[in-house]
GULOLO-96189 format. One record per atom (N, C-alpha, C, CB): residue number from 1; residue in three letters; atom name; x, y negated, z. Coordinates in nm, 4 decimals. Glycine has a CB too. Layout:
N
<seq=NUM, type=ALA, atom=CA, x=X, y=Y, z=Z>
...
//
This chain:
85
<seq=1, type=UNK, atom=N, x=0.0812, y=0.1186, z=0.0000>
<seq=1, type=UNK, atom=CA, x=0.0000, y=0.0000, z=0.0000>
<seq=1, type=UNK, atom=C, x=0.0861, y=-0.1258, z=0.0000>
<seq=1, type=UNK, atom=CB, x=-0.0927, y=0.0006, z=0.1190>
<seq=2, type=UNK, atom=N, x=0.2070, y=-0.1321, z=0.0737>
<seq=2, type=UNK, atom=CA, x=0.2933, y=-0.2428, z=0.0603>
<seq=2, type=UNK, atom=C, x=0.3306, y=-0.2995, z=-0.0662>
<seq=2, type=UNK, atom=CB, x=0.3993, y=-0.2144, z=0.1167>
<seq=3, type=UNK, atom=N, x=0.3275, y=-0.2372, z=-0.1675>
<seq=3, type=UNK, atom=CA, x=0.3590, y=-0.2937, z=-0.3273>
<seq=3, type=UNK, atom=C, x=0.2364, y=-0.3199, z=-0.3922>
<seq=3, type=UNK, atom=CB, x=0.4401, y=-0.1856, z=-0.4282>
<seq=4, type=UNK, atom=N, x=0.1526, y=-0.3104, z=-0.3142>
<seq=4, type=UNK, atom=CA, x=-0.0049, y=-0.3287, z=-0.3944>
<seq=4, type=UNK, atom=C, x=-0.0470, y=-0.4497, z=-0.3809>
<seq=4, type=UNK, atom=CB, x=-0.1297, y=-0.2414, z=-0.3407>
<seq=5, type=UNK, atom=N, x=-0.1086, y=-0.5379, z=-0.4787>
<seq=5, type=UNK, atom=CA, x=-0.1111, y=-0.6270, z=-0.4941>
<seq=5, type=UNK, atom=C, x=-0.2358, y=-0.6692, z=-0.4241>
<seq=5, type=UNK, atom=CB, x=-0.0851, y=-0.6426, z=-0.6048>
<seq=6, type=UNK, atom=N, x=-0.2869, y=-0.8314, z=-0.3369>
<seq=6, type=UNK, atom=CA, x=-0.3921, y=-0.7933, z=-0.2488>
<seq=6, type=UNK, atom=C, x=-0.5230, y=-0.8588, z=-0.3485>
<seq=6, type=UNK, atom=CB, x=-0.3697, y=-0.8644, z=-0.0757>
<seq=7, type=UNK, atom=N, x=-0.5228, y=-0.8497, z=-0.4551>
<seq=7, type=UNK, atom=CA, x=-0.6512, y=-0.9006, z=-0.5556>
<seq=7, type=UNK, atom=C, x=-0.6446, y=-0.6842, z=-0.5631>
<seq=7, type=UNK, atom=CB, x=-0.5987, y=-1.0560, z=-0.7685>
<seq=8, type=UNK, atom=N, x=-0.6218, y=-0.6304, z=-0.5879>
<seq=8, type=UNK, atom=CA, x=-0.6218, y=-0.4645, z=-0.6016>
<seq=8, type=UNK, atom=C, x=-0.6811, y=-0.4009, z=-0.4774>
<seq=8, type=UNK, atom=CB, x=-0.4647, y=-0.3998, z=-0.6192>
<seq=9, type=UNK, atom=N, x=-0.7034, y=-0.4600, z=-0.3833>
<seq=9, type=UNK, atom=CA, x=-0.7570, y=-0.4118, z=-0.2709>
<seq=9, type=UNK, atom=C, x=-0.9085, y=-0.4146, z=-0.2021>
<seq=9, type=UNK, atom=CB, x=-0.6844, y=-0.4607, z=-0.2009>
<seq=10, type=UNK, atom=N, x=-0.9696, y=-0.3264, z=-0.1807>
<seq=10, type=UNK, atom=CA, x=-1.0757, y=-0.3080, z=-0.1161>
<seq=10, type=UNK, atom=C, x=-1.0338, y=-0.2819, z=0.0891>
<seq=10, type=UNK, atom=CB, x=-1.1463, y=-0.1691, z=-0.2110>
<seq=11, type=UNK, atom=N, x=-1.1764, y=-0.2919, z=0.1602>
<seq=11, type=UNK, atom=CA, x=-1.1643, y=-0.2403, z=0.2313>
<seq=11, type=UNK, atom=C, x=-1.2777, y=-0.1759, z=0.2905>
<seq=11, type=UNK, atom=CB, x=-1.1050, y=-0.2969, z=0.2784>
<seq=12, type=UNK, atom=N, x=-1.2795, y=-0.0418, z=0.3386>
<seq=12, type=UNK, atom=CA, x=-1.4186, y=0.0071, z=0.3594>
<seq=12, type=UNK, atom=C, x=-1.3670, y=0.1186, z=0.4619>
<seq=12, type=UNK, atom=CB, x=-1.5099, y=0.0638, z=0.2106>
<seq=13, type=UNK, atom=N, x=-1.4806, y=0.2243, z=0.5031>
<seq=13, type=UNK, atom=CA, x=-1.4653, y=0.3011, z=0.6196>
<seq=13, type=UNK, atom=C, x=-1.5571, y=0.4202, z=0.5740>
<seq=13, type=UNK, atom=CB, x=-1.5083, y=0.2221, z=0.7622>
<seq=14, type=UNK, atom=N, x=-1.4398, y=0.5588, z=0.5638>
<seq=14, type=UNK, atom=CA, x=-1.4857, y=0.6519, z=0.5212>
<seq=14, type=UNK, atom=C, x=-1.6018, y=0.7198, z=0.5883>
<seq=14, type=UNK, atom=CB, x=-1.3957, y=0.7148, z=0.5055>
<seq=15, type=UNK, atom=N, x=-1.7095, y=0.6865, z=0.5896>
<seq=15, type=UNK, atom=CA, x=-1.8465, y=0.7265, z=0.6726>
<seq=15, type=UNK, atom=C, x=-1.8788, y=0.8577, z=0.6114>
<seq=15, type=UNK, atom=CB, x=-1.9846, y=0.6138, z=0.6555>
<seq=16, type=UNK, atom=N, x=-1.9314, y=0.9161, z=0.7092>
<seq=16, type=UNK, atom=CA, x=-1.9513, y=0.8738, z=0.8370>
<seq=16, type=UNK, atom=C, x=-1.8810, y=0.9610, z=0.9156>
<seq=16, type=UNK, atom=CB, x=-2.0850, y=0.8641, z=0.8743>
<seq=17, type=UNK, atom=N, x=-1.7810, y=1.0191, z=0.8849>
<seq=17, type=UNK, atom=CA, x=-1.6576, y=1.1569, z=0.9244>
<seq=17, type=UNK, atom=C, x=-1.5217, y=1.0963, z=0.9800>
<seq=17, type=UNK, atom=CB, x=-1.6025, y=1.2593, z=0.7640>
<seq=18, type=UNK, atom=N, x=-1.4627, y=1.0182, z=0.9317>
<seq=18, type=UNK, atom=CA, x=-1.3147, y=0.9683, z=0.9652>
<seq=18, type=UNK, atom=C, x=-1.3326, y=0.8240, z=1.0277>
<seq=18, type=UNK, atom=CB, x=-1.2109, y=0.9606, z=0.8208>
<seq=19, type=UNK, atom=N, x=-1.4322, y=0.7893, z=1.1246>
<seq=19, type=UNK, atom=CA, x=-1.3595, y=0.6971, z=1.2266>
<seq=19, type=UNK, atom=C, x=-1.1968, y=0.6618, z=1.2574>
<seq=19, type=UNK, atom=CB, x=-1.4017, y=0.7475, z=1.3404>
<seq=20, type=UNK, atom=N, x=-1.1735, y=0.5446, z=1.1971>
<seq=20, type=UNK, atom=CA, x=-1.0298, y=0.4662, z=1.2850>
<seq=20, type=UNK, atom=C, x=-1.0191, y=0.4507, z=1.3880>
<seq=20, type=UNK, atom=CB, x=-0.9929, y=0.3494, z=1.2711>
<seq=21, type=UNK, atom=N, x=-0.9119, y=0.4912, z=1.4001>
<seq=21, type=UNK, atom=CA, x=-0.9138, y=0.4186, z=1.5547>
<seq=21, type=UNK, atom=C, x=-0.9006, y=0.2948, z=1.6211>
<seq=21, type=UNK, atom=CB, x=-0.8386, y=0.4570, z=1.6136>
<seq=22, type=UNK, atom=N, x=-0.9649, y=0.2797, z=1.7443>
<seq=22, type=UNK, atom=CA, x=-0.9903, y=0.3895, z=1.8209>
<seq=22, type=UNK, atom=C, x=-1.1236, y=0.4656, z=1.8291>
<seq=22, type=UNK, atom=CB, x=-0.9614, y=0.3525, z=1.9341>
<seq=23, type=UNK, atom=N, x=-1.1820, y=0.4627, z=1.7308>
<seq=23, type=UNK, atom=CA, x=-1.2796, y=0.5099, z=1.7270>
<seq=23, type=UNK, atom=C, x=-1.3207, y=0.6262, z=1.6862>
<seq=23, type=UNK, atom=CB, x=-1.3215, y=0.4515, z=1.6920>
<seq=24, type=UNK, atom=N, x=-1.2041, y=0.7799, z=1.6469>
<seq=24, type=UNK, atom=CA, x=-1.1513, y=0.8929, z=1.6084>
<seq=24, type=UNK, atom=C, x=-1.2488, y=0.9386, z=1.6957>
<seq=24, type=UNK, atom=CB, x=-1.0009, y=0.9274, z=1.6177>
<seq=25, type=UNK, atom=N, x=-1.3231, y=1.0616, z=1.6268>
<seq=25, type=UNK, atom=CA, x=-1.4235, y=1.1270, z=1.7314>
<seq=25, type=UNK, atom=C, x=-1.5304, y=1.1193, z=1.7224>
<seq=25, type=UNK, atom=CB, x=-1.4215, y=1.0979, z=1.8409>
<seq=26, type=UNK, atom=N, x=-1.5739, y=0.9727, z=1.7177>
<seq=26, type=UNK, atom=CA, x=-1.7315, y=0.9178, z=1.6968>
<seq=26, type=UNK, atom=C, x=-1.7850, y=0.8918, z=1.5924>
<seq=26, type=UNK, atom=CB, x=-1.7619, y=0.8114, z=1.7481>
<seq=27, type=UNK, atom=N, x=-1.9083, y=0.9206, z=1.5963>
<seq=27, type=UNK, atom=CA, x=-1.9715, y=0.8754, z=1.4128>
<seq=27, type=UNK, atom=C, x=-1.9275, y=0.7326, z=1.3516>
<seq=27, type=UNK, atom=CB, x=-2.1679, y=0.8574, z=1.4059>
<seq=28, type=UNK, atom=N, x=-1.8962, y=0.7268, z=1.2216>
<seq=28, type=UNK, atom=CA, x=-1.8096, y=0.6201, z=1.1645>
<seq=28, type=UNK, atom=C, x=-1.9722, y=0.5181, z=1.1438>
<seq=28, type=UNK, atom=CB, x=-1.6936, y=0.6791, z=0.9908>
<seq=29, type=UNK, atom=N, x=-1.9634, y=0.4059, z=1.1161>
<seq=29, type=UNK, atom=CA, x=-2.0478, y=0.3200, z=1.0723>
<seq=29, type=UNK, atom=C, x=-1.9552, y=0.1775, z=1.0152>
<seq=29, type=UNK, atom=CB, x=-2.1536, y=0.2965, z=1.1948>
<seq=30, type=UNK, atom=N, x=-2.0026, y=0.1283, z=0.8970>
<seq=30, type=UNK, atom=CA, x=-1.9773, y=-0.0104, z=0.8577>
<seq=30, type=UNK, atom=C, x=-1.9292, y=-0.0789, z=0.9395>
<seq=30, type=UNK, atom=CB, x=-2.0707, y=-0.0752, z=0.8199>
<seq=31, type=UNK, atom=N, x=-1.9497, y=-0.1263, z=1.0331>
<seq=31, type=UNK, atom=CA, x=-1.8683, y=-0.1767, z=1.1373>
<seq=31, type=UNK, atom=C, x=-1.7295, y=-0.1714, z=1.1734>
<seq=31, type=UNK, atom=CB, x=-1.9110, y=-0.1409, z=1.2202>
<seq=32, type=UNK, atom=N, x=-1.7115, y=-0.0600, z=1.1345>
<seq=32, type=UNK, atom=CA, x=-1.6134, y=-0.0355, z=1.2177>
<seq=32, type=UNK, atom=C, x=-1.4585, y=-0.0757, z=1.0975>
<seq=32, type=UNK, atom=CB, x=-1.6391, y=0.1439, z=1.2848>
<seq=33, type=UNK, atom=N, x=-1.5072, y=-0.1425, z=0.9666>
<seq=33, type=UNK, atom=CA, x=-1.4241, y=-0.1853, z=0.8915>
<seq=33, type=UNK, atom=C, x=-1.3315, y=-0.2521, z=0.9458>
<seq=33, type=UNK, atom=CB, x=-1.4697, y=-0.2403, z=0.8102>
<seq=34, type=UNK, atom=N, x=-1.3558, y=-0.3437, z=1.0408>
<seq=34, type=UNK, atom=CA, x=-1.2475, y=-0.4327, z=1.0648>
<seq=34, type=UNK, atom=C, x=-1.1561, y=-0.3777, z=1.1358>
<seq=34, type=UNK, atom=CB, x=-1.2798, y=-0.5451, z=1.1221>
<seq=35, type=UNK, atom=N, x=-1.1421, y=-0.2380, z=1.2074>
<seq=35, type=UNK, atom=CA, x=-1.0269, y=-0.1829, z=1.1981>
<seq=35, type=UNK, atom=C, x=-0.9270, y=-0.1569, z=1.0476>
<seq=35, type=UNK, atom=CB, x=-1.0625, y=-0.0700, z=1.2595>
<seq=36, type=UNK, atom=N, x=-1.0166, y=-0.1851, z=0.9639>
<seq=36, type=UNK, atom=CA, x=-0.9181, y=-0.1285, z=0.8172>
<seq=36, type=UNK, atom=C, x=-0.9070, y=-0.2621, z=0.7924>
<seq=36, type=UNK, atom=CB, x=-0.9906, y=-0.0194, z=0.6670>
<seq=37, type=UNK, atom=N, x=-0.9619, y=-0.3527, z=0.7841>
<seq=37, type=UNK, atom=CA, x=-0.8655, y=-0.5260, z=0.8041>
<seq=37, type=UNK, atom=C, x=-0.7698, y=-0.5365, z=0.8556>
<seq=37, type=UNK, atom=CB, x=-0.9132, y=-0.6365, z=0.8784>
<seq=38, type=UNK, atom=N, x=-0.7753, y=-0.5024, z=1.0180>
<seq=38, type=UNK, atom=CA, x=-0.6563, y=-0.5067, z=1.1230>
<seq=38, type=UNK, atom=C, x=-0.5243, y=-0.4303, z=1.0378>
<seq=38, type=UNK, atom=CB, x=-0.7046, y=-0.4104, z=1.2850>
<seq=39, type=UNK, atom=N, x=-0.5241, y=-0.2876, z=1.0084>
<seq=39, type=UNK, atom=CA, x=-0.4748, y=-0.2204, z=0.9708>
<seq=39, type=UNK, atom=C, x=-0.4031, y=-0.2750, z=0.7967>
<seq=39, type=UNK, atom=CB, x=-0.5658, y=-0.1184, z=0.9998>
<seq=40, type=UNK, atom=N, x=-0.4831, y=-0.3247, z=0.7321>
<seq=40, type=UNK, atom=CA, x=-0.4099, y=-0.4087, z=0.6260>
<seq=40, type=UNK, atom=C, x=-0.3368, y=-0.4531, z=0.6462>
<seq=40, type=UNK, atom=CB, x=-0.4452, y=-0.4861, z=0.5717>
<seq=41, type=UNK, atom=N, x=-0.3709, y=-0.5811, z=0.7361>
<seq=41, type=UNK, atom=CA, x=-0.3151, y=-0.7046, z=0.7737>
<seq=41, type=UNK, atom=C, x=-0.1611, y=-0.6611, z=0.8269>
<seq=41, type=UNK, atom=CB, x=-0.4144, y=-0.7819, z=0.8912>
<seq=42, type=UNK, atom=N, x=-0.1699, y=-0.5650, z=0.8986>
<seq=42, type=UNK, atom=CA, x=-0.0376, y=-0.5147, z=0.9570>
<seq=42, type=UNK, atom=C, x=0.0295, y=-0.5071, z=0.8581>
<seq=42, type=UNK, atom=CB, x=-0.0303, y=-0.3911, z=1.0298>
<seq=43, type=UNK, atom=N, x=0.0110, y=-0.3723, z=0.7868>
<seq=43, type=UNK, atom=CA, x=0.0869, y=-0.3254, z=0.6960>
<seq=43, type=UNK, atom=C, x=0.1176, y=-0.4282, z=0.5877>
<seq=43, type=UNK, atom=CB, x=0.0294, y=-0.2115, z=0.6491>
<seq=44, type=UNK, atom=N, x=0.0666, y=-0.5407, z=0.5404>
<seq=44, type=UNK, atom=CA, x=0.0956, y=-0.6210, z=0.4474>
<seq=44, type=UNK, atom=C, x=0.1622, y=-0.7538, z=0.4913>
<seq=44, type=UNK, atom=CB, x=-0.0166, y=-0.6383, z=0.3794>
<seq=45, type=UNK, atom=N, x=0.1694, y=-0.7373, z=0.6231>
<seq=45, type=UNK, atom=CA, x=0.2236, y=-0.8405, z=0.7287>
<seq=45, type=UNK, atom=C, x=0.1978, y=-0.9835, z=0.6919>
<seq=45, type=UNK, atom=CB, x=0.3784, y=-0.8261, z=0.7480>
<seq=46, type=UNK, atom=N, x=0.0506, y=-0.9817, z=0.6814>
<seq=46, type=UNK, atom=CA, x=-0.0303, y=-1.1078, z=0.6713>
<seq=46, type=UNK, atom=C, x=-0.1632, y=-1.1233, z=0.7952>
<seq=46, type=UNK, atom=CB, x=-0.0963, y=-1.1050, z=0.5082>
<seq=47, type=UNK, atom=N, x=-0.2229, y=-1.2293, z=0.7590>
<seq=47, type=UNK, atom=CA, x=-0.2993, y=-1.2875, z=0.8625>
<seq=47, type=UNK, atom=C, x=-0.4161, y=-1.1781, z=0.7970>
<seq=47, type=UNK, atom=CB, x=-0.3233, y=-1.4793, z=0.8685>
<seq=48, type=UNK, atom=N, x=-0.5231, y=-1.1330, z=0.9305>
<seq=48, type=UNK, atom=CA, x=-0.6422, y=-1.0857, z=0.8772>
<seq=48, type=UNK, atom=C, x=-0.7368, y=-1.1521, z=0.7777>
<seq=48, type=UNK, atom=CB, x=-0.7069, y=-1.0627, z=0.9729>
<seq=49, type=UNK, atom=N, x=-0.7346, y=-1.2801, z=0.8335>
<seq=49, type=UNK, atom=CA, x=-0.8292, y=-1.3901, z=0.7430>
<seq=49, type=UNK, atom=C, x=-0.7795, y=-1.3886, z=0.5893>
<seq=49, type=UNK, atom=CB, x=-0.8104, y=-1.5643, z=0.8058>
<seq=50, type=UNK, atom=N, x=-0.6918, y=-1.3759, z=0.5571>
<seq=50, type=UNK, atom=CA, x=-0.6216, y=-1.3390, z=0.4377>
<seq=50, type=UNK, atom=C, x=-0.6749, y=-1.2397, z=0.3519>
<seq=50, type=UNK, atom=CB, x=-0.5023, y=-1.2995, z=0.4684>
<seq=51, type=UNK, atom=N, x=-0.6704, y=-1.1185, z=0.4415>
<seq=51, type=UNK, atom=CA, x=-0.6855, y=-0.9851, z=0.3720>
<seq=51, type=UNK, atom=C, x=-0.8663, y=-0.9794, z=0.4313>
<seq=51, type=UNK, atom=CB, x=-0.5478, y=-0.8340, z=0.4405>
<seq=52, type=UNK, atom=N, x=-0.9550, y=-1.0303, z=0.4813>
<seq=52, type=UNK, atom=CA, x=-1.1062, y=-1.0630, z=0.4443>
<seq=52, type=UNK, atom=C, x=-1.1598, y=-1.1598, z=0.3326>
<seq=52, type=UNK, atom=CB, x=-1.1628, y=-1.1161, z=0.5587>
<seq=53, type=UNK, atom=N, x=-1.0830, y=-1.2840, z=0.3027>
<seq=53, type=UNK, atom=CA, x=-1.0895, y=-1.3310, z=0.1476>
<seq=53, type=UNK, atom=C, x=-1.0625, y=-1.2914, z=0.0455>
<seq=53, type=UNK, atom=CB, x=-1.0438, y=-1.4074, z=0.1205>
<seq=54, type=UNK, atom=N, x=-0.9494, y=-1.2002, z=0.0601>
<seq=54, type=UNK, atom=CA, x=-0.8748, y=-1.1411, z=-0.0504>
<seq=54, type=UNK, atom=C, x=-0.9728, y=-0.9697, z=-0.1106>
<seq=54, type=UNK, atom=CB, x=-0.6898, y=-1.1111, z=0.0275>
<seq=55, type=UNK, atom=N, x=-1.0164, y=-0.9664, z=-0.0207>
<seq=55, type=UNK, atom=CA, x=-1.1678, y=-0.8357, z=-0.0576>
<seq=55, type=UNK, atom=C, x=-1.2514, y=-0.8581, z=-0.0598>
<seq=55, type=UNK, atom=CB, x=-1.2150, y=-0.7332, z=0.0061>
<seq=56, type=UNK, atom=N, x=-1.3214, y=-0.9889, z=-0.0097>
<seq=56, type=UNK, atom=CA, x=-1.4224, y=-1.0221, z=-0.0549>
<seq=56, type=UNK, atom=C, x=-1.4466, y=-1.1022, z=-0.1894>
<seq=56, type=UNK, atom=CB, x=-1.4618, y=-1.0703, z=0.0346>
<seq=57, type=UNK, atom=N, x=-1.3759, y=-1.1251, z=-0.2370>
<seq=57, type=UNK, atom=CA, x=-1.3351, y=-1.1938, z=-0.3991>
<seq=57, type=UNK, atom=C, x=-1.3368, y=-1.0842, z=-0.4732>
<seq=57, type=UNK, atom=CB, x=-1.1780, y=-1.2728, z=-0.4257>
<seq=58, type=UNK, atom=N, x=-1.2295, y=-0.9523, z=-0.4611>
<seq=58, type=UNK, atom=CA, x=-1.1899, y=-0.8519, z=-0.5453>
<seq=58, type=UNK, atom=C, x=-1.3747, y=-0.8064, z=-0.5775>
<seq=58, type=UNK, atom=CB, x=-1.0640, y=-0.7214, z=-0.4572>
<seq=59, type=UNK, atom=N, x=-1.4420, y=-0.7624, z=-0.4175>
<seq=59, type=UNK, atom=CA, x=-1.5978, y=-0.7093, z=-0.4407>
<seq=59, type=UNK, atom=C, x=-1.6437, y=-0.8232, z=-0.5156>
<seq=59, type=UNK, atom=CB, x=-1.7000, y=-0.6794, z=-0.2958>
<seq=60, type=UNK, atom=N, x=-1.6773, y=-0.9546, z=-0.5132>
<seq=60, type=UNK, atom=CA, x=-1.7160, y=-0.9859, z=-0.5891>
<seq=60, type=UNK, atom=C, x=-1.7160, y=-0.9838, z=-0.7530>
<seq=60, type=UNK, atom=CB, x=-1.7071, y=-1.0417, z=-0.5440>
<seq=61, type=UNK, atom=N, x=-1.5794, y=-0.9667, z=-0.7457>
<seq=61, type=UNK, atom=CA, x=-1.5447, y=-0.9407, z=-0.8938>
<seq=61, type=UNK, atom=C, x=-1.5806, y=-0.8148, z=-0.9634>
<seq=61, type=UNK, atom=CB, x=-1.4075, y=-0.9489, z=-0.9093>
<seq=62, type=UNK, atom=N, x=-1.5809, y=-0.6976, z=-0.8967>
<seq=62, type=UNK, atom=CA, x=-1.5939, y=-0.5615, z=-0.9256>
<seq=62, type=UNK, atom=C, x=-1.7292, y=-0.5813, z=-0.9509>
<seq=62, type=UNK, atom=CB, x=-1.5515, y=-0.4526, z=-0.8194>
<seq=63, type=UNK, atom=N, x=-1.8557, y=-0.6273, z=-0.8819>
<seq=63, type=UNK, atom=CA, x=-1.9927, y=-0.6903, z=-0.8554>
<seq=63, type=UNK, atom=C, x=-2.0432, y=-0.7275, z=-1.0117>
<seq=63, type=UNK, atom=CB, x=-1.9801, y=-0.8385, z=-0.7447>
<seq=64, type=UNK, atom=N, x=-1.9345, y=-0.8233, z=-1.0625>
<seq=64, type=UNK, atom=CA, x=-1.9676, y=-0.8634, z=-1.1837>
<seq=64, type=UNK, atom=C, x=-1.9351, y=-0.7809, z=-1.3115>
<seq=64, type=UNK, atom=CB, x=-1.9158, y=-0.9784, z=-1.1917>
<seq=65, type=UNK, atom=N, x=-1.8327, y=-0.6703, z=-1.2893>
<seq=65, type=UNK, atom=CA, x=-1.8024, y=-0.6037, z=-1.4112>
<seq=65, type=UNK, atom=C, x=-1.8387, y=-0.4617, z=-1.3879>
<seq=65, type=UNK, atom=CB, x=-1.6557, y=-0.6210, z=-1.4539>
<seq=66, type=UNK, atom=N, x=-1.9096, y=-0.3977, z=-1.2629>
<seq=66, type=UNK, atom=CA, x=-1.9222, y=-0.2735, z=-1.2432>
<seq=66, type=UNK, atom=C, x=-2.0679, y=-0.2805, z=-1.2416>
<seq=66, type=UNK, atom=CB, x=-1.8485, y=-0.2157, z=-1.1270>
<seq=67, type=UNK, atom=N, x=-2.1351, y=-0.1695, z=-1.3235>
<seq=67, type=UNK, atom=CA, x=-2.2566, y=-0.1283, z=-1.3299>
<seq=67, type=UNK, atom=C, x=-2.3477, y=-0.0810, z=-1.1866>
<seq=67, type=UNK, atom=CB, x=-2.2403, y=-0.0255, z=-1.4226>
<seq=68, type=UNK, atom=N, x=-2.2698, y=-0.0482, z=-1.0836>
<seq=68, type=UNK, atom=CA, x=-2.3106, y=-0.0172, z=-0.9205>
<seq=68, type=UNK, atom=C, x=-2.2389, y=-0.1249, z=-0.8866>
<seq=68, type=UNK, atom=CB, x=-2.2642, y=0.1349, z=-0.8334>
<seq=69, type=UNK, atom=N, x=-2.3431, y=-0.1806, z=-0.7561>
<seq=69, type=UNK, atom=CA, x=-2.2843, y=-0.2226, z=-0.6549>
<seq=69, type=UNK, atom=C, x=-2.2359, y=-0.2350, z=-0.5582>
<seq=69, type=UNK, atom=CB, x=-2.2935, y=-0.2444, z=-0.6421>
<seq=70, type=UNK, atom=N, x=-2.1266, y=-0.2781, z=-0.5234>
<seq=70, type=UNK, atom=CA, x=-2.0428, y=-0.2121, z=-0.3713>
<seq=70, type=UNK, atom=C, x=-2.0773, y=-0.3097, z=-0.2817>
<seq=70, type=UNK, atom=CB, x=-1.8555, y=-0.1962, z=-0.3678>
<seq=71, type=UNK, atom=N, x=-2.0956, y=-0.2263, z=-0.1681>
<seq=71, type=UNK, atom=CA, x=-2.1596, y=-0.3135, z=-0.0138>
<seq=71, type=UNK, atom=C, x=-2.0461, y=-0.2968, z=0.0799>
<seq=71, type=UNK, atom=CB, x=-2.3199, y=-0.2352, z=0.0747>
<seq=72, type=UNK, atom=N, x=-1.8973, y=-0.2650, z=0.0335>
<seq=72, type=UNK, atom=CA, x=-1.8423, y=-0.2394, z=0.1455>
<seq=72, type=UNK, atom=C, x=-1.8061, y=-0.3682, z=0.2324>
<seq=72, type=UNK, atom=CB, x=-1.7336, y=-0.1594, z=0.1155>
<seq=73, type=UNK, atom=N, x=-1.7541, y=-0.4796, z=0.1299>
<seq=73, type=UNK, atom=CA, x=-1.6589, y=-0.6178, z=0.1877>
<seq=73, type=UNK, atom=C, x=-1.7946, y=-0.6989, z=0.2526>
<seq=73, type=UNK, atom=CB, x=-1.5563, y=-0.7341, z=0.0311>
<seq=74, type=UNK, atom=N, x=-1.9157, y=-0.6486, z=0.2523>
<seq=74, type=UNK, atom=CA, x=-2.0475, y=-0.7677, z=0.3010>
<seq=74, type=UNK, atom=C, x=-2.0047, y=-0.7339, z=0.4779>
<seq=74, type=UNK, atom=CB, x=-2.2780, y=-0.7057, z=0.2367>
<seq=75, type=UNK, atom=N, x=-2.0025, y=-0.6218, z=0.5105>
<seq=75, type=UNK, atom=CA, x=-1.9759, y=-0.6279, z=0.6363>
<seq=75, type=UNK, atom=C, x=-1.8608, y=-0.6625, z=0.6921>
<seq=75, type=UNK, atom=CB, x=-1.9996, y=-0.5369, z=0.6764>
<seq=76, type=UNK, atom=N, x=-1.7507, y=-0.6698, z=0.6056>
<seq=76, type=UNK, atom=CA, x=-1.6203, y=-0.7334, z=0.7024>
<seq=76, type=UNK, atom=C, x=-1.6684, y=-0.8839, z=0.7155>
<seq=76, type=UNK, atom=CB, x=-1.4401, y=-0.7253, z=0.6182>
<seq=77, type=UNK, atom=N, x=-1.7205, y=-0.9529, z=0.6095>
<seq=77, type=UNK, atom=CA, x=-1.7829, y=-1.1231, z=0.6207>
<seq=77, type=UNK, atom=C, x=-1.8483, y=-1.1319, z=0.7359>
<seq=77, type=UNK, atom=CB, x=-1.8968, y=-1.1773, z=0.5031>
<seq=78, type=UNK, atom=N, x=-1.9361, y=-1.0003, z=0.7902>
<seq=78, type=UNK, atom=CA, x=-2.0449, y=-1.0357, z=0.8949>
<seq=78, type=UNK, atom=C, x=-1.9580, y=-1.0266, z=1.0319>
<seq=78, type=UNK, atom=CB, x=-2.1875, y=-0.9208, z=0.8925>
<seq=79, type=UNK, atom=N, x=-1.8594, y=-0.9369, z=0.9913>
<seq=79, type=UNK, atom=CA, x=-1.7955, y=-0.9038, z=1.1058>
<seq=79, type=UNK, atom=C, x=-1.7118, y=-1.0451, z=1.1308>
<seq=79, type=UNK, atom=CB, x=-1.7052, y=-0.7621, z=1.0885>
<seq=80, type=UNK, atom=N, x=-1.6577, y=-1.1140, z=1.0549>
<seq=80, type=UNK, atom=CA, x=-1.5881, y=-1.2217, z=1.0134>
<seq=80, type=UNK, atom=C, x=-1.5131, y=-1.2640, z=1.1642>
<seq=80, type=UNK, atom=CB, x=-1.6939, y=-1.3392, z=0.9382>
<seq=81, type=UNK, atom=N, x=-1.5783, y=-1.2866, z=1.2428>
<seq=81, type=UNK, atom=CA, x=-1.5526, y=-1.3387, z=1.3769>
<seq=81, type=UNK, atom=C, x=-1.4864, y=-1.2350, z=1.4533>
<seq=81, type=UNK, atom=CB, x=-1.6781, y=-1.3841, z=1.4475>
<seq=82, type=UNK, atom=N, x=-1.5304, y=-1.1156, z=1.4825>
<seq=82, type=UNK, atom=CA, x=-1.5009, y=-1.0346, z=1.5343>
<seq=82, type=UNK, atom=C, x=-1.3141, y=-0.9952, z=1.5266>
<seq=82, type=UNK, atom=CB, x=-1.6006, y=-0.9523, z=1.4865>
<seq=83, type=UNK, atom=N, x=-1.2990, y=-1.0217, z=1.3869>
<seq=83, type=UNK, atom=CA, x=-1.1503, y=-0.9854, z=1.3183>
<seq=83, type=UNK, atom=C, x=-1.0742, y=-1.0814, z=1.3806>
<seq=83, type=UNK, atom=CB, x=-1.1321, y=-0.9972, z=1.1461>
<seq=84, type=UNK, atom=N, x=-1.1472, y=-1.2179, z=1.3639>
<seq=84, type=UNK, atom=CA, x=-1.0179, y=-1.3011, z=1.3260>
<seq=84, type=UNK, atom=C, x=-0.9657, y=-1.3795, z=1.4847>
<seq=84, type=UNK, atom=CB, x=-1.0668, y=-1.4370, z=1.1850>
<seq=85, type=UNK, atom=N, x=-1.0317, y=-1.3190, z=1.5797>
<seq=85, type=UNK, atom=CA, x=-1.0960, y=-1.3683, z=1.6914>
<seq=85, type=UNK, atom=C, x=-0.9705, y=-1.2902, z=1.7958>
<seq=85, type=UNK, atom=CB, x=-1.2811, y=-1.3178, z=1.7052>
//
C-alpha cells in the first residue's frame, strides 16, 4: 500500500466476518471503517483527514463512471468526527 497512490484508494470493512481491531471477534459493521482510516493514515504516514478526502473523492469518482454504486466512503464522512478527533 505504501507505493499506492492515495486518488487509487478506497476504504471499507470486510463485513460482516473480519472486524479490525480492536474489534476482532465481533460482528463487523460500517462503522467500524475508521479503523481502516486510522490504519491508512499510519501506513501512508499522513494525517487521517487526508486519507477521508482522498476516498471520498476517489468514491465519488468511481460513482460517476461505475454502473453500481459504492456506499463504502459515506460512512467514514459520517464518522468524520469520530476519526479526526
Amino acid at each position: 500500500m505504501e507505493g499506492t497512490s492515495l486518488e487509487y484508494l478506497l476504504s471499507e470493512t470486510d463485513s460482516p466476518y473480519l472486524s479490525p481491531v480492536p474489534h476482532r471477534g465481533e460482528l463487523n459493521h460500517p462503522g467500524y471503517t475508521k479503523y481502516v482510516v486510522e490504519k491508512i493514515a499510519e501506513i501512508k504516514n499522513t494525517a487521517k483527514r487526508r486519507i477521508i478526502m482522498s476516498t471520498a473523492l476517489t468514491r465519488k469518482r468511481l460513482d460517476k463512471t461505475a454502473p453500481w454504486k459504492l456506499k463504502t466512503n459515506i460512512i467514514v464522512i459520517d464518522v468524520l468526527s469520530d476519526v479526526i478527533t
